[in-house]
C-alpha positions as CSV (number, residue, x, y, z in Angstrom):
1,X,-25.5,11.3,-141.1
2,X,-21.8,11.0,-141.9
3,X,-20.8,10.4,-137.9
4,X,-17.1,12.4,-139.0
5,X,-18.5,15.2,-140.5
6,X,-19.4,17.5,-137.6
7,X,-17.9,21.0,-138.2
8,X,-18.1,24.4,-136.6
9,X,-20.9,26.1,-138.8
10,X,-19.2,29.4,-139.1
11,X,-15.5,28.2,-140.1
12,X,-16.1,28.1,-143.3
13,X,-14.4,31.6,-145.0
14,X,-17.3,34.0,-146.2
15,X,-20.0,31.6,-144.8
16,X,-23.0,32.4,-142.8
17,X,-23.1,31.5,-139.6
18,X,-26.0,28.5,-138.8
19,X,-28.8,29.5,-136.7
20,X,-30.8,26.6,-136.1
21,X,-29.8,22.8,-136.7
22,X,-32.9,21.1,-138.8
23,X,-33.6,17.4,-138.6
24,X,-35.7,15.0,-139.9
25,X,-36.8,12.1,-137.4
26,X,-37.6,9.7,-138.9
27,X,-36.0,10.8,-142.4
28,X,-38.7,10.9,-145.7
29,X,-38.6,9.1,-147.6
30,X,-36.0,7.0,-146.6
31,X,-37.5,6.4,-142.8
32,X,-33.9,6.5,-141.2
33,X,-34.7,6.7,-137.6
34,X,-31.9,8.7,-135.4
35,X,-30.6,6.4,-132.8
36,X,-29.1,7.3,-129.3
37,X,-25.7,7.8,-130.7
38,X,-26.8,10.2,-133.7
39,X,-28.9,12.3,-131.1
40,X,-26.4,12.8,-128.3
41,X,-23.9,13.7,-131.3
42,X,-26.7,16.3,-132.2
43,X,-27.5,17.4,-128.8
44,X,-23.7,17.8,-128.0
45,X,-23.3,19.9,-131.4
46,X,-26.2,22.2,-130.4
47,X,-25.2,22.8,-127.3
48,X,-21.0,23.8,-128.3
49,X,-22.3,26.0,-131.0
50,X,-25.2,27.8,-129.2
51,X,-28.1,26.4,-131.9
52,X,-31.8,26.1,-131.3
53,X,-32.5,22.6,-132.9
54,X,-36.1,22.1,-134.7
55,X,-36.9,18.6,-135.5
56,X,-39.8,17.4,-137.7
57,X,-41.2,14.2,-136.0
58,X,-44.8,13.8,-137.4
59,X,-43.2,10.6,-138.6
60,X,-42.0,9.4,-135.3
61,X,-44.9,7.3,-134.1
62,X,-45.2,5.1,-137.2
63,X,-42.1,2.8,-136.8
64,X,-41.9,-0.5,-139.1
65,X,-40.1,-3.6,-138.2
66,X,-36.5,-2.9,-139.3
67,X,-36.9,0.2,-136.6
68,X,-34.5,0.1,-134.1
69,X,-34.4,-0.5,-130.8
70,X,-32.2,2.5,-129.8
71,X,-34.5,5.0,-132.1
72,X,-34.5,8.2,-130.3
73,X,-37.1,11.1,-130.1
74,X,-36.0,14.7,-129.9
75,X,-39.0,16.3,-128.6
76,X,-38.9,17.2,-124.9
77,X,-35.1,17.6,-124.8
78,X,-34.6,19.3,-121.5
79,X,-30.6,20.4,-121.9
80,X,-30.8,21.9,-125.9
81,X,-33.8,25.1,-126.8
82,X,-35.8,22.3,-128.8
83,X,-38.8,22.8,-131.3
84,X,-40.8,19.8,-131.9
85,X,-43.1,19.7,-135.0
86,X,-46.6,17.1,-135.2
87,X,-49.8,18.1,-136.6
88,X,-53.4,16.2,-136.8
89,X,-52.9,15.8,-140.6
90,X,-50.1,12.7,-139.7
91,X,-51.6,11.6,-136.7
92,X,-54.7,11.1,-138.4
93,X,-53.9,10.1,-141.5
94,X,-55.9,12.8,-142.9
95,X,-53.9,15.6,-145.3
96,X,-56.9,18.1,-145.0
97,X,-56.9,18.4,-141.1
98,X,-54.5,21.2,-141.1
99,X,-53.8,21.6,-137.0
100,X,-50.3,21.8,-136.1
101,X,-48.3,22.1,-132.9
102,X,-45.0,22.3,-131.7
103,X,-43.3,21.4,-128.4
104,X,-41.1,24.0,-126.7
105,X,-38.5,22.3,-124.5
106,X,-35.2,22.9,-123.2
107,X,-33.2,25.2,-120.3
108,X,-36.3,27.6,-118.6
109,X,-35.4,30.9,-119.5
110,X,-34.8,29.7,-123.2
111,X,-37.8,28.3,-123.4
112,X,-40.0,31.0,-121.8
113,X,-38.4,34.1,-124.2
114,X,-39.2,31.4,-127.4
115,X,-42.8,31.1,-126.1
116,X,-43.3,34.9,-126.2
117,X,-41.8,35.2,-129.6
118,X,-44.1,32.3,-130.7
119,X,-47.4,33.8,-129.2
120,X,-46.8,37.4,-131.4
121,X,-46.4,35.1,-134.2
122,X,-49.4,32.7,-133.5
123,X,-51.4,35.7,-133.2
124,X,-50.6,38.1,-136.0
125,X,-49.9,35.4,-138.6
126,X,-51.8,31.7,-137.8
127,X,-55.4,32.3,-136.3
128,X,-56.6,29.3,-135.5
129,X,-60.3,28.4,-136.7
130,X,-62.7,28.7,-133.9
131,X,-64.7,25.5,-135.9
132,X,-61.5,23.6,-135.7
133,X,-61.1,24.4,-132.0
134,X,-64.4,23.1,-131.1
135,X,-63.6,19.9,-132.5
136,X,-60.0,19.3,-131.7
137,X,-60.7,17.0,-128.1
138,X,-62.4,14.4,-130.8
139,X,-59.3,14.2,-132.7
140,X,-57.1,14.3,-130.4
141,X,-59.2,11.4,-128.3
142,X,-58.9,10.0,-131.6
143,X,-55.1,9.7,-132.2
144,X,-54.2,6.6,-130.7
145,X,-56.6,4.3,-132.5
146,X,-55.8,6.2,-135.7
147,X,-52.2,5.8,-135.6
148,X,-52.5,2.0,-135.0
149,X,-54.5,1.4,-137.7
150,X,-52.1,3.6,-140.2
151,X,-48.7,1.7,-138.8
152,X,-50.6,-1.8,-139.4
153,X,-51.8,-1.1,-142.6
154,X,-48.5,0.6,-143.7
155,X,-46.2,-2.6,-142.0
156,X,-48.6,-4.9,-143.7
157,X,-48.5,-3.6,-147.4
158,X,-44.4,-3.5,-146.9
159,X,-44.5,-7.4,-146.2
160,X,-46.8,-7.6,-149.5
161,X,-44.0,-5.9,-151.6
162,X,-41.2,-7.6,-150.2
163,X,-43.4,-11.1,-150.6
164,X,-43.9,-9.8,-154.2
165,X,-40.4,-9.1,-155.5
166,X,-38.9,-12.4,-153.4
167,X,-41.3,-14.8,-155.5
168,X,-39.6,-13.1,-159.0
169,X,-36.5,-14.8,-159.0
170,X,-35.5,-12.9,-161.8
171,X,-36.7,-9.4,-160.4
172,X,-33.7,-6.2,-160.7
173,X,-35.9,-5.1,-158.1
174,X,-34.8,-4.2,-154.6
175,X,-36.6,-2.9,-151.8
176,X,-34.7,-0.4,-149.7
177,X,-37.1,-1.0,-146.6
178,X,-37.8,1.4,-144.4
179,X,-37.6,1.7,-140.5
180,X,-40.6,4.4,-140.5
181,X,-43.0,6.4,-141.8
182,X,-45.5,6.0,-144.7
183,X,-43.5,5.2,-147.8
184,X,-40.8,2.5,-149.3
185,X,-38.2,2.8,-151.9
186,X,-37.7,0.5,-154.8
187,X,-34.2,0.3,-156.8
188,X,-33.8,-1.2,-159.9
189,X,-31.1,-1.2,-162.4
190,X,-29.9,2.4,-163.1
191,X,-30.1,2.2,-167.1
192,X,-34.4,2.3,-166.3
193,X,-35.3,6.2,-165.9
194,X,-36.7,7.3,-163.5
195,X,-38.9,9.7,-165.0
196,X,-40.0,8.1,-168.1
197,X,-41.0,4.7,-165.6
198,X,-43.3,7.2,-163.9
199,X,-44.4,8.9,-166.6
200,X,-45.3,5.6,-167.8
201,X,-47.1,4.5,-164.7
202,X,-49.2,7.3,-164.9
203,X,-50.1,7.7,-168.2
204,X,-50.9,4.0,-168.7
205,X,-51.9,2.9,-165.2
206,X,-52.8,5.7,-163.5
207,X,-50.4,5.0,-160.9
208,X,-48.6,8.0,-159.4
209,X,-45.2,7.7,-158.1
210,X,-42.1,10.1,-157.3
211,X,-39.3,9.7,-158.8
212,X,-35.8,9.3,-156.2
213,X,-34.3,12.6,-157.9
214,X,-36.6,14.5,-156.4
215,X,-35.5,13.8,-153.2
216,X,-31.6,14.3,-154.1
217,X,-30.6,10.1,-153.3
218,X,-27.4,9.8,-154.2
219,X,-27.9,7.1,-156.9
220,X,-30.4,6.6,-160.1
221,X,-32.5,4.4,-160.2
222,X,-35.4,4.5,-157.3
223,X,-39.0,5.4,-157.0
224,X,-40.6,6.6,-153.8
225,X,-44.1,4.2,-153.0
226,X,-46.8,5.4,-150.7
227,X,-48.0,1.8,-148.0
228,X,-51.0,3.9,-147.0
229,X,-53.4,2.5,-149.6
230,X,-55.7,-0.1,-148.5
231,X,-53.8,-3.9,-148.8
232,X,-56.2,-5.2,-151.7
233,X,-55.8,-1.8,-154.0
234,X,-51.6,-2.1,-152.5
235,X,-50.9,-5.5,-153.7
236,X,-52.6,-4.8,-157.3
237,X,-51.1,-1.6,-158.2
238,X,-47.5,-2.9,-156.9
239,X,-47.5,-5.7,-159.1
240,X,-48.4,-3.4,-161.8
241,X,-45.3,-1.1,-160.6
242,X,-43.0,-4.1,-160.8
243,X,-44.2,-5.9,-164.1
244,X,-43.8,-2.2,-165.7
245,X,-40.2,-2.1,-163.7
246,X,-39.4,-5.9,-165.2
247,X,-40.9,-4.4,-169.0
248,X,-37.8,-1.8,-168.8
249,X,-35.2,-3.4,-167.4
C-alpha cells in the first residue's frame, strides 16, 4: 500500500462512489502481511468515508519467518462494520471442503441490520449441506493440528529453495520470500518469459506454475510456486524449476 495515496473515493469527476474497502491479509501471492500502521490507516479511512471493510484472511494463520511482529488481523474490528472471510478449505488444507464463514464485527446496530441482510441471503442463495453439517465439529476440532502441519511444511520447503539457489553461485534467481501464506515468488532476469518458462515446465516436466502476469506484479520476470507439496517431491521439482530457469537465462 502506497502509505500517501489515501484519497476520498468519490472525488474523482464522473467516478463512482466506493462502497466497500476490499483487502487482502495476508496479500496472495506476495504474503504481504498488513502491519499496525497499514490497519489503523485502513480503519481510519473506513471510518471518514462511511465504508463497510471486507477482508479476506484465510491466509492469516499461516505466517513464515520474515512475518512481522506488528502483523495485524482485521477480523473482530469493533469501531469499523467489518466482514471477515475463512473457510475449512484453508484451514484444512483441503480445496474440496467447501465451508465458508464470515465474521460480522463492528458498532451494534451496524452489525445486527448486516446479519439480517446476510441470513435472506444465506437462505435463498447458499444452503448449506445437512452431510456437511453433521460433520463440521470434526473439522473444526481438527483445525489447529491441521494448520500446524501446513505452516511447518510450507516454512520448511521455503528454507529448501532459498538453501537451493544460495548454493548456485551463479544463479539469476531470486527469491522474493514471503511473510505468509502458501506460495513463494522467484525472479529472474526479465529477458526469460514468463510464459514460455512455464509452458516449458509443463510440457516437459509436468510441473505447473503461474506465471507473475497473472497476478498484475509490476515487473517481468517471476513465477508464482506452491510450498504445500510434501519436502521430498518440493526439493526435486524446485531444482528442476531452477535448472530449467538457469537453461534460459
Amino acid at each position: 500500500m502506497d502509505r500517501d495515496s489515501i484519497s476520498n473515493p468519490s472525488e474523482s469527476a464522473g467516478s463512482p462512489v466506493a462502497r466497500a474497502l476490499i483487502v487482502i491479509n495476508p496479500s496472495n501471492p506476495t504474503g504481504a502481511y498488513l502491519d499496525s500502521y497499514e490497519r489503523k490507516t485502513l480503519l481510519n479511512y473506513c471510518n471518514k468515508y462511511a465504508l463497510p471493510l471486507i477482508a479476506d484472511e484465510v491466509f492469516y494463520d499461516f505466517p513464515l519467518p520474515a512475518a512481522p511482529s506488528s502483523r495485524a488481523r482485521l477480523a473482530g474490528c469493533p469501531q469499523n462494520l467489518t466482514f471477515a472471510l475463512d473457510g475449512l478449505s484453508k484451514s484444512l488444507s483441503a480445496p474440496g471442503y467447501k465451508i465458508a464463514w464470515l465474521e460480522v464485527s463492528g458498532p451494534d446496530a451496524l452489525v445486527a441490520e448486516a446479519k439480517t441482510r446476510l441470513d435472506i441471503i444465506a437462505d435463498a442463495y447458499l444452503p448449506f449441506s445437512e452431510i456437511l453439517a453433521e460433520q463440521l465439529p470434526g473439522f473444526l476440532q481438527e483445525i489447529p493440528r491441521q494448520v500446524a502441519l501446513t505452516r511447518g511444511r510450507c516454512a520448511a520447503n521455503l528454507e529448501v529453495l532459498k538453501g537451493l539457489v544460495a548454493a548456485d553461485s551463479i544463479s539469476p534467481v531470486t527469491v522474493l520470500e514471503p511473510q505468509g501464506g502458501w506460495n513463494v515468488l522467484l525472479r529472474f532476469p526479465s529477458h526469460v518469459d514468463e510464459e514460455e518458462l512455464v509452458k516449458q515446465l509443463l510440457d516437459e516436466q509436468g510441473i505447473y506454475l503461474q506465471p507473475g502476469y497473472f497476478f498484475d506484479l509490476p515487473f517481468n520476470g517471476v513465477i508464482n510456486l506452491s510450498l504445500l507439496l510434501e519436502p521430498d517431491y518440493f526439493r526435486e521439482n524446485a531444482l528442476k524449476v531452477l535448472r530449467t530457469i538457469n537453461a534460459l537465462s
